[in-house]
C-alpha positions as CSV (number, residue, x, y, z in Angstrom):
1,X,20.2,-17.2,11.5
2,X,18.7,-13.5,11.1
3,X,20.9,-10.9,10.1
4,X,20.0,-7.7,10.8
5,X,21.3,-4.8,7.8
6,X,22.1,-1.5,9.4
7,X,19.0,1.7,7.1
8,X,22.7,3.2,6.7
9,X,23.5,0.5,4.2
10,X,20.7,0.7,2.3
11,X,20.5,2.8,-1.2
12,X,17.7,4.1,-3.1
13,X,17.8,4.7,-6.6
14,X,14.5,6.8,-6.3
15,X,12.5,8.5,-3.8
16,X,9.2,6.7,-2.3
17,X,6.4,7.9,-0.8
18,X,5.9,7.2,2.3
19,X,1.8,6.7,1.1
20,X,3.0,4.8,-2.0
21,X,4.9,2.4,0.2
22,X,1.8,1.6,2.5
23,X,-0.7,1.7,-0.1
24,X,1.4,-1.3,-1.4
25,X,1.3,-3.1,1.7
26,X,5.1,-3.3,2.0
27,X,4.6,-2.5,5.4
28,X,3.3,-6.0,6.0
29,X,6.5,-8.0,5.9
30,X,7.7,-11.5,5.4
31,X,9.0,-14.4,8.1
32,X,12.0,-14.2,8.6
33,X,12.5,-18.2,7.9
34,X,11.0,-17.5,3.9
35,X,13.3,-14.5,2.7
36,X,14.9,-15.1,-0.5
37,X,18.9,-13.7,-0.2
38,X,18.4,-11.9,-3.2
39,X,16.1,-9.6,-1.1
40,X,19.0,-8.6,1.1
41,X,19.2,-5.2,-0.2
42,X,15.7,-4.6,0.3
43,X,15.0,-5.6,4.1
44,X,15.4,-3.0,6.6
45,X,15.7,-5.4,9.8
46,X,13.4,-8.4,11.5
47,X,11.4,-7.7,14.4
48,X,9.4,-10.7,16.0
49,X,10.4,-13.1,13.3
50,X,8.9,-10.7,10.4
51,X,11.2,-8.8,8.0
52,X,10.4,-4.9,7.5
């Protein structure tokens, strides 16, 4: 089961770059059947069995 969390829900406690973020590589995701529910907060939706 995916749930999807609505960007309206989601808080940050800081500003991030948007060039921070990619240099990272958060950008890459994670499947969707290996997400650890402690990272709830932090996923922004699923698209083609990735989370963003």
């Amino acid at each position: 089961m995916t749930q999807q969390i609505e960007a309206s829900n989601v808080k940050t406690d800081f500003p991030l770059p948007l060039r921070s973020l990619l240099d990272a590589g958060v950008h890459f995701g994670h499947q969707t059947k290996r997400w650890n529910p402690k990272m709830r907060r932090f996923i922004y939706g699923a698209r083609n069995g990735i989370h963003i």
